[in-house]
C-alpha positions in Angstrom: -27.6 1.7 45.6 -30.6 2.4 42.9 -29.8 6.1 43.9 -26.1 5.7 42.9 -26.8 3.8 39.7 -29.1 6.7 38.5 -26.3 8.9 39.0 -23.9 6.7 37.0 -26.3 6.0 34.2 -27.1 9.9 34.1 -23.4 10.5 33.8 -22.5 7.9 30.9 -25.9 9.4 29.2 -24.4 13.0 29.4 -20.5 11.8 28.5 -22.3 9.9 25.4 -24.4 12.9 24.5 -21.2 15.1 24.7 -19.2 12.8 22.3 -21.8 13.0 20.2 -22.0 16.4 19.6 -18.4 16.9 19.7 -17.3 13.1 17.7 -19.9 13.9 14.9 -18.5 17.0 13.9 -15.0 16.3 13.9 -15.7 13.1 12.1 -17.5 14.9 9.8 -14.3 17.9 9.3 -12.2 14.6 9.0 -14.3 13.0 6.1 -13.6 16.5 4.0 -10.6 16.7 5.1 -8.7 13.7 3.4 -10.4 14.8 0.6 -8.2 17.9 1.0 -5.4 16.0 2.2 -5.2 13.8 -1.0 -5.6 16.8 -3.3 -2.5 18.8 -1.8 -0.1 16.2 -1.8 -1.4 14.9 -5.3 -0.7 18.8 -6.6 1.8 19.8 -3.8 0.1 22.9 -3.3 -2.5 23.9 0.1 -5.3 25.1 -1.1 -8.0 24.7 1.6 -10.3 27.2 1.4 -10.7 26.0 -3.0 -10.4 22.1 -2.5 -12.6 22.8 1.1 -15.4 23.7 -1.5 -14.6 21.8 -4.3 -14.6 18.0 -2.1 -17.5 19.0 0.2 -20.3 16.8 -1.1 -17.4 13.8 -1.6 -16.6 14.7 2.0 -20.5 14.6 3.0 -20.7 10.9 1.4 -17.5 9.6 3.0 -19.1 11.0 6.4 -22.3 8.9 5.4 -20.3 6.2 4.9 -18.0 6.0 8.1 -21.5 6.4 10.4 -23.1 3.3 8.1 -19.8 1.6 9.0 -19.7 2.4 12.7 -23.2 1.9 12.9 -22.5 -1.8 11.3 -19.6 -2.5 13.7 -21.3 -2.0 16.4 -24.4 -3.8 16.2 -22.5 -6.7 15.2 -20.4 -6.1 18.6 -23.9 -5.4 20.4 -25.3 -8.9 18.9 -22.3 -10.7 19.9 -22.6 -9.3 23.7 -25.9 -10.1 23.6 -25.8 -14.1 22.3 -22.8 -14.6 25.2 -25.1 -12.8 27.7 -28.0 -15.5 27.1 -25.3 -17.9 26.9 -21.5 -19.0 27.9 -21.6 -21.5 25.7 -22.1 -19.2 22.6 -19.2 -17.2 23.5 -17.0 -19.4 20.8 -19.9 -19.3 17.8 -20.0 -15.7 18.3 -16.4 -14.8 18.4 -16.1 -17.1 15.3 -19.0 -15.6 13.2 -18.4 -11.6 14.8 -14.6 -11.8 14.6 -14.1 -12.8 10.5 -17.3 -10.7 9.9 -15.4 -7.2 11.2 -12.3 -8.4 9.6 -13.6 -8.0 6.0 -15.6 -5.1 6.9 -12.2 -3.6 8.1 -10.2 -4.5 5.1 -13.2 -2.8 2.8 -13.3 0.3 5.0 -9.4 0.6 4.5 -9.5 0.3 0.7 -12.5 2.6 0.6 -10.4 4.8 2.3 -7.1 4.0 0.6 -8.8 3.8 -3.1 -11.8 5.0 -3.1 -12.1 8.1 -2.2 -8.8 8.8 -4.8 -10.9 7.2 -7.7 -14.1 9.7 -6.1 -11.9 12.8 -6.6 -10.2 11.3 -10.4 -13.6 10.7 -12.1 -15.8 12.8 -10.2 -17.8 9.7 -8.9 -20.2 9.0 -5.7 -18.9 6.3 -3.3 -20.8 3.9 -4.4 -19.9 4.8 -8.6 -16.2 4.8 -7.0 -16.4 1.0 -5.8 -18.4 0.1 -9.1 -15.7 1.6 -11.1 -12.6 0.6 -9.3 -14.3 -3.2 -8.6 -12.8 -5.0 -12.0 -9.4 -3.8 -10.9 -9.7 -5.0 -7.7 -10.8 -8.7 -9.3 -8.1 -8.3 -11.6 -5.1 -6.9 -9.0 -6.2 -8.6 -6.5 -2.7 -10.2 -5.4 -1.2 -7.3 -5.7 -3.9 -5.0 -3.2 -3.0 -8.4 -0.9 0.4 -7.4 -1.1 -0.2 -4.1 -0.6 -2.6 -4.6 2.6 0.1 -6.9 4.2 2.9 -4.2 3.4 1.1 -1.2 4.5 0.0 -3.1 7.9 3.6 -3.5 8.6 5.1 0.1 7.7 2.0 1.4 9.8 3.2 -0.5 12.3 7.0 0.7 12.0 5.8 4.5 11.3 3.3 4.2 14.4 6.3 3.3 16.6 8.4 6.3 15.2 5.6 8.7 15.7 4.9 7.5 19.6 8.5 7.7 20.3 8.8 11.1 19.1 5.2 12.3 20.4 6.3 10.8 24.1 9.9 12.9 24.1 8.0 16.0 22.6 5.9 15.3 25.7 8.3 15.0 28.1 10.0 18.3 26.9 7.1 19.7 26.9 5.1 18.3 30.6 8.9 19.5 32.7 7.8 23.5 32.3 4.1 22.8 32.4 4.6 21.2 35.9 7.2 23.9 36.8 4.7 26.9 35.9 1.5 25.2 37.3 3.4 25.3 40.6 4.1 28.6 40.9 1.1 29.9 40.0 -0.4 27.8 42.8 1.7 30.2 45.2 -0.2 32.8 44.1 -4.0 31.1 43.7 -5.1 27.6 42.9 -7.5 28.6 40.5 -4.4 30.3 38.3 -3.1 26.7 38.0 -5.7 26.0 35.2 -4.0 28.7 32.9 -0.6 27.0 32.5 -2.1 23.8 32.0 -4.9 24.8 29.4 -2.5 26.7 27.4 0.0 23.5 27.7 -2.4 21.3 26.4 -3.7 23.4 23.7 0.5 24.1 22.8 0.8 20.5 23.6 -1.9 19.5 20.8 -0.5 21.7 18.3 2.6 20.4 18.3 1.6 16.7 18.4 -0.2 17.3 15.2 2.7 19.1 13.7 4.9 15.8 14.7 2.3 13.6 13.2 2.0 15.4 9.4 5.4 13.8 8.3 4.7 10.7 9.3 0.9 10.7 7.4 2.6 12.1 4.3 4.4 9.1 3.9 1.7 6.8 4.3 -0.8 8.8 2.5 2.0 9.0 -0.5 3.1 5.7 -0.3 -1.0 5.2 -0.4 -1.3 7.3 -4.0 1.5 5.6 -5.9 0.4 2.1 -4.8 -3.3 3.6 -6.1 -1.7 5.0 -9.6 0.3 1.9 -10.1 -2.8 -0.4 -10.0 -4.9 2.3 -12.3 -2.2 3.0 -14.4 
């Protein structure tokens, strides 16, 4: 048994491990990225390479940021786990403390990300500058970012739907000559399955991000003119 735990605990150490070298850099990519994202649809041009370079740092602070978050999230998680451990009768205090705590949190990690990092790339700020700067008009506009939050929640909802509809026919389509391919190859070697089913995920993943880019213009537009409206 204490044989077998090792094992396990060895494995979850080495799948943790793994994410992180893999998660941190992707996460990292993604924090520049809506920088870049933002920027094209703002000018309706691609420019990668120039706005890669030109939103790097902002990118590097964002990336700061989302660990700080994470980081935040889930100690609070980690603290709550712990108090129901010691106790089943904390199980209610904790849910009613952890719950409303990592609903705020939420709500400023979406504006951060919503408004933010737009009022970063206008006036050239840090984060935290950002947040100083775009504060008063939060104070000021703050029924209408209500609005806003509720409104998005809902078309995310709506556009999330869409998308999974469309993803799970595109992988339908797409799983029918994977499946047909993978068997013949197995007629000829077992090992020789792998090939039709790398190169369908890989074909698979490309055009599951090429379904998803609509539907993340729309919320990422619908995002800038709700963002211009309230600094207008």
């Amino acid at each position: 048994l204490m044989t077998g735990l090792g094992v396990s605990s060895t494995v979850i150490i080495v799948l943790a491990l793994v994410m992180l070298v893999i998660g941190i850099p992707l996460i990292l990519l993604s924090s520049i990225f809506e920088f870049i994202f933002y920027q094209s649809l703002i000018d309706k041009d691609v420019k990668i390479r120039e706005n890669f370079s030109r939103h790097f740092w902002k990118g590097m602070r964002y990336f700061g940021f989302q660990l700080i978050y994470a980081i935040a999230v889930l100690g609070i998680l980690a603290a709550a786990v712990a108090a129901v451990m010691a106790s089943n009768a904390l199980l209610v205090v904790a849910l009613l403390i952890s719950l409303p705590v990592i609903f705020v949190m939420g709500i400023f990690a979406s504006l951060t990300h919503d408004f933010i990092l737009l009022k970063m790339m206008e006036e050239d700020k840090s984060l935290i500058q950002a947040w100083r700067s775009f504060w008063p008009t939060l104070k000021s506009e703050w029924k209408q970012v209500t609005v806003y939050l509720i409104v998005k929640f809902f078309i995310g909802i709506v556009v999330g739907i869409s998308a999974a509809i469309v993803v799970i026919i595109a992988t339908v389509i797409m799983v029918i000559p994977i499946i047909i391919f993978a068997v013949l190859f197995a007629m000829i070697s077992e090992v020789l399955v792998l090939l039709p089913v790398l190169l369908g995920l890989i074909a698979w993943f490309v055009v599951i991000l090429y379904i998803s880019v609509p539907f993340r213009v729309y919320i990422y537009y619908f995002i800038v003119l709700v963002y211009h409206d309230l600094t207008a």
